[in-house]
LOFINU-683430 format. One record per residue (C-alpha): x, y, z negated. Coordinates in steps of 0.02 Angstrom, whole numbers, plus 50000, padded with zeros to 5 digits. Example, Ala and Ser with C-alpha at 12.3 -4.5 7.8 and 13.67 -1.06 7.14 Angstrom:
# LOFINU-683430
506154977549610 506844994749643 
***
This chain:
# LOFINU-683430
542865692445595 541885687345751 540895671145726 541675662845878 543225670745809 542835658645654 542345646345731 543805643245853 544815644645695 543865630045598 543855617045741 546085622045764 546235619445576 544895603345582 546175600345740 547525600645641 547065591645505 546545576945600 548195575445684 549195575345536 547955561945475 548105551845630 550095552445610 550025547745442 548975533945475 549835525945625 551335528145514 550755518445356 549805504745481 551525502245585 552595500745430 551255492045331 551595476945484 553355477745494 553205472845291 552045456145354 553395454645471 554755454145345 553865443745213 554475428045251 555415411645128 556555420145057 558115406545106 559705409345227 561205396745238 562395411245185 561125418245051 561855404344932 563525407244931 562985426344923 562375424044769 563735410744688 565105423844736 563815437144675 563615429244505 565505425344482 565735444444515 564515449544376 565105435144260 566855442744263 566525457344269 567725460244420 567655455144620 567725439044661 569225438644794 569995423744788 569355408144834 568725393944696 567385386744787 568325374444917 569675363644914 570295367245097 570695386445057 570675384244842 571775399344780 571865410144923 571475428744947 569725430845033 569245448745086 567505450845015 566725464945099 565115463645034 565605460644840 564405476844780 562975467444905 563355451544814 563025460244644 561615467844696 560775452644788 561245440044629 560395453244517 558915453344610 558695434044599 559325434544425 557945445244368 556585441744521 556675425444576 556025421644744 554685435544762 556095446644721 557285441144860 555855441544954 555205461344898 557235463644931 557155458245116 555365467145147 555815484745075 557515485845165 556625480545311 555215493745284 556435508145250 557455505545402 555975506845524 555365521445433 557085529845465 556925522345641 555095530945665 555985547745598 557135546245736 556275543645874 555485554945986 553425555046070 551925553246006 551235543945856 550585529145983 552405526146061 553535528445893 552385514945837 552535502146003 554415504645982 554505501345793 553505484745829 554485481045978 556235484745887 555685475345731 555215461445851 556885459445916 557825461845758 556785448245655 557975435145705 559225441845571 557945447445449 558615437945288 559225439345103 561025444645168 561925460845142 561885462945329 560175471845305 560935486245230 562025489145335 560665492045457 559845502745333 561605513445341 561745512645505 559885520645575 560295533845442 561895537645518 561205537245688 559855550245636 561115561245546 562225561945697 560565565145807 560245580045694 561895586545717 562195584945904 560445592845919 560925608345797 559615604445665 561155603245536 563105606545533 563325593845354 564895583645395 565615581645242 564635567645165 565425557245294 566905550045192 565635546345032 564645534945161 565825524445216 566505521945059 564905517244956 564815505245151 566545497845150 566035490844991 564215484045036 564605476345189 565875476445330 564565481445459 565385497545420 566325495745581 564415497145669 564725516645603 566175517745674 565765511045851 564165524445837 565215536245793 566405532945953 565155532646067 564305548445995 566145557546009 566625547946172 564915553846262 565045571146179 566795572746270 566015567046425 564385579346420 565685592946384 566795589946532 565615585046660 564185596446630 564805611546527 563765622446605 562355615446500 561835624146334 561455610346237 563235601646240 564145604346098 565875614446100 567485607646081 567585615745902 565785605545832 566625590845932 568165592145848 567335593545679 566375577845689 568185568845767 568965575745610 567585568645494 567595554545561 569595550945548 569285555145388 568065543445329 569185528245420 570375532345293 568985533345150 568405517545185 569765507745115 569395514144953 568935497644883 569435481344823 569965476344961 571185491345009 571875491145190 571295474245210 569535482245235 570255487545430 570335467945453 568985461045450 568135466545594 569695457245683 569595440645601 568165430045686 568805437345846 569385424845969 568935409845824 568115398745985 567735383645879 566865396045767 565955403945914 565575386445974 565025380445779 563785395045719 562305397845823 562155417945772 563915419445848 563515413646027 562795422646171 560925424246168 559945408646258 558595419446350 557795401746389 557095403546226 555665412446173 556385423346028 557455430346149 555905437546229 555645453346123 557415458446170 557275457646368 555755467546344 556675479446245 558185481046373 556845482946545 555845495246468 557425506546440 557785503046609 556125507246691 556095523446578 557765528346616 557325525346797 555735535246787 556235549746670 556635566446759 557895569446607 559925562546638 560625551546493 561735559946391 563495552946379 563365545046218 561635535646263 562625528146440 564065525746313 562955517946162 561985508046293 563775499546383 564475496646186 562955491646091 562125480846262 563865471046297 564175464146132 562355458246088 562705448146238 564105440646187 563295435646035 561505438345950 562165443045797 562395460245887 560415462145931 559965472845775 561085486845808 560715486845982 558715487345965 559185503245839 560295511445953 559265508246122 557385511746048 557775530546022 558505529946171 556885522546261 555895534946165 557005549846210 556575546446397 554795537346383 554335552146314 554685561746479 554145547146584 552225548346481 552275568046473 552885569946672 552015555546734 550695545846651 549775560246532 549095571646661 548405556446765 547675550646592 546905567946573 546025568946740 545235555346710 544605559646538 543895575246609 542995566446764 542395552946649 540625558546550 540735543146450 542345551046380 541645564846328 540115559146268 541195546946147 542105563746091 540405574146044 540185555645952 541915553845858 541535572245812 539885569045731 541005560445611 541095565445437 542975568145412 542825558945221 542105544245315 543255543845438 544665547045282 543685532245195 543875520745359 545795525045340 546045520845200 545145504645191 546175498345360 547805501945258 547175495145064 546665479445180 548395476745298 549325481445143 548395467445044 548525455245155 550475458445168 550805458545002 549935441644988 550825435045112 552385439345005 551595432144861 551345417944959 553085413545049 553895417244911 553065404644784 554355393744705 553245378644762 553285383844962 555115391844953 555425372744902 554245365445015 555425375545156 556985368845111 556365350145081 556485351745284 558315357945301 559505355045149 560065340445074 559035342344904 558825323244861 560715321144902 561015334744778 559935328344621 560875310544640 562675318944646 562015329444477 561385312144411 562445300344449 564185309144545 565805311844464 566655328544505 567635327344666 567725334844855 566435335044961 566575335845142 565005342545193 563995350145348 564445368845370 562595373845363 562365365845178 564165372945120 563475387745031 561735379244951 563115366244866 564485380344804 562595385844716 562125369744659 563605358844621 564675368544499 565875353244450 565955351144657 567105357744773 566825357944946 567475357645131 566895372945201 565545385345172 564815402645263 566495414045239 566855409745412 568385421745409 569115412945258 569205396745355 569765399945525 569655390245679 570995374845628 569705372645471 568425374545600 568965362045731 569395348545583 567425350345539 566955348245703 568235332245753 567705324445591 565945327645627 566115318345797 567475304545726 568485308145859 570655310145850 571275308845666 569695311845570 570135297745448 571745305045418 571025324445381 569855315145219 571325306045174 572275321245165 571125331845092 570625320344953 568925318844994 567815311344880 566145314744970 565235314145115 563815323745148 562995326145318 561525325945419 560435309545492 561065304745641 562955311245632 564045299745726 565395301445575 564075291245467 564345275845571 565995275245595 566375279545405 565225265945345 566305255045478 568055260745402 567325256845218 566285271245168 564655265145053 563105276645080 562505280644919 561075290544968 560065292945121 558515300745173 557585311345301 558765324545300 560435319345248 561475304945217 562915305245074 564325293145068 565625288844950 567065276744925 567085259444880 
***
């Protein structure tokens, strides 16, 4: 063989090899700071009664779906969607304490961006800016919840069906055994559904407005995936909860005191600065859609309308959304960069001297020193993230946290010196007391769709002292009360007899004379 021959051949394998190194290595570095990201206190307002219902589910030995925790809905049916979550979460704090919750939250995290960065199209550089960008946005809802695996369930869905409108597979059948391992985690299973309508939906419209193209599937592959899907609605109820499961996507619909009550269930306030991330998010899609050659595809104008509309109507919605619209982004950024911004790039790299002189110099390289240099950037990001895990998840700050938000005090003098009885209590600190205060039942707690909004509304009137909030504690026997400084109920309570029995920076508990 020639020696240029040879030569040409060493430098495309050397070529080669680097890439796959540079890939590699943009990958571990991107996911290695999504996991310092996630590594946060390990501590959510719904994470308690998680794990109460959890536990009562493994102490039983069956799922916990009726109510024991209240006194305003004692004895009824409750549709627990997330029972096998539950389990699974209690487990983990069972046998890993805070740094487990905390591992919990960072490797479901870490595994849906690396199913993300599968997805998405472009270069190393721009999967990576994405993944950041998308984890940026969806950090609001990053917590020890169940909710975080059903965006696990959903980015793997979204790449399955990506693989399948694209030809790269014809495996449908699966489908059912999804959605019923989801209907039982969580009932962010309806996310699957609405990708799955918009994927069909858009399909239909590819098909009848541009049929001439060969990459739109036939009616036959879209009535496959139709018939799949109907199928797997059906599956899903295979559960506890039978065809209750259908419902609960339904039930906080409409609930305005609820709406007006939870912060995660109102529209985004893009006055703050967390909201940032998210705008950024939406305008780049825009600009790239504006600037890519390439026509959306029905089911990215259809995922887009869905997916964009509700996580303005409430934040809750912004995970699946940053999902759903960075593979979009990445689908056309990647023509936008290729088209547009890459050639001009290259021309001047090739009529800059510098640039090439500082390629002759990254060759000189030795490629186990440049391996070495690798691996050191990753052993170092990965320590520090780890320790950063370590860190926020330490018994003594996880506490430290908390001091700062939930009524702890209040709770060590009702296990000291309180007699079993109701507590009417701030919805926030609902769940942390069905964990705490066994003997202890209490007004309302995180199940927002066990309570409703006339449950709702009596919090809130009661909160303010306004109508017949006296006659709503008479009637529900309440024993307790236990709210935050600076609630107006405090002062008129203490006014209508009330004796505060504890009080400090954080909360303020009351009882009768």
């Amino acid at each position: 063989m020639p020696k240029n021959r040879t030569s040409q051949t060493v430098k495309s394998t050397q070529q080669t090899s680097s890439t796959a190194s540079l890939q590699t290595l943009m990958l571990v570095l991107t996911l290695a700071l999504v996991f310092l990201m996630a590594a946060r206190v390990p501590v959510d307002p719904d994470m308690w009664w998680h794990l109460r219902t959890g536990e009562e589910t493994v102490t039983t030995g069956r799922p916990y779906l009726t109510d024991t925790l209240t006194f305003t809905r004692f004895g009824v049916p409750w549709v627990n969607h997330s029972w096998l979550s539950e389990v699974i979460l209690y487990l983990t704090y069972q046998y890993g304490g805070t740094i487990g919750l905390g591992l919990y939250v960072a490797l479901l995290v870490v595994t849906t961006m690396a199913l993300l960065y599968r997805t998405l199209s472009g270069g190393v550089f721009m999967k990576a800016g994405i993944i950041v960008l998308a984890s940026s946005v969806m950090a609001l809802v990053w917590s020890p919840r169940p909710q975080l695996i059903s965006f696990l369930l959903f980015t793997g869905l979204n790449y399955w069906l990506q693989q399948y409108v694209q030809r790269k597979t014809r495996l449908l059948w699966p489908l059912p055994l999804v959605f019923i391992l989801w209907g039982n985690l969580h009932a962010g299973y309806s996310l699957g559904f609405m990708l799955l309508g918009v994927t069909i939906g858009g399909l239909i419209l590819d098909r009848v407005l541009r049929p001439a193209e060969i990459s739109t599937l036939t009616w036959p592959e879209i009535g496959r995936l139709a018939d799949w899907t109907a199928i797997s609605l059906l599956a899903v109820v295979i559960n506890p909860n039978g065809f209750n499961t259908w419902k609960i996507p339904f039930q906080t619909i409409g609930e305005e005191a609820g709406v007006q009550y939870i912060i995660e269930w109102a529209s985004p306030d893009f006055h703050m600065a967390q909201t940032l991330p998210y705008l950024v998010l939406l305008f780049a899609c825009v600009v790239a859609l504006a600037w890519s050659g390439k026509r959306a595809s029905g089911s990215e104008i259809a995922g887009l309308t869905l997916f964009g509309v509700t996580s303005l109507l409430s934040q809750r919605n912004f995970a699946p959304f940053a999902l759903f619209i960075a593979v979009v982004l990445s689908n056309h950024a990647t023509t936008v960069w290729g088209d547009l911004i890459s050639p001009r790039l290259q021309q001047l790299k090739e009529g800059n001297k510098r640039s090439r002189e500082s390629a002759r110099a990254q060759k000189s390289i030795s490629p186990w020193l440049r391996k070495a240099i690798n691996l050191t950037l990753v052993g170092l990001i990965l320590l520090i993230a780890f320790g950063r895990l370590i860190y926020v998840t330490h018994p003594v700050i996880v506490k430290a946290n908390m001091q700062s938000y939930y009524p702890i005090a209040a709770v060590d003098y009702l296990e000291k010196y309180g007699k079993p009885g109701n507590i009417f209590n701030d919805y926030g600190w609902g769940g942390y007391l069905d964990w705490r205060l066994r003997d202890y039942k209490v007004f309302i707690d995180g199940r927002a769709d066990l309570f409703g909004g006339a449950i709702f509304q009596e919090v809130i009137d009661t909160m303010e002292a306004r109508g017949d909030w006296q006659e709503t504690l008479e009637h529900w026997k309440v024993d307790y009360i236990l709210v935050m400084q600076g609630v107006r109920l405090v002062d008129k309570a203490t006014e209508a007899g009330w004796v505060i029995l504890f009080q400090d920076k954080v909360s303020v508990l009351l009882g009768k004379k």
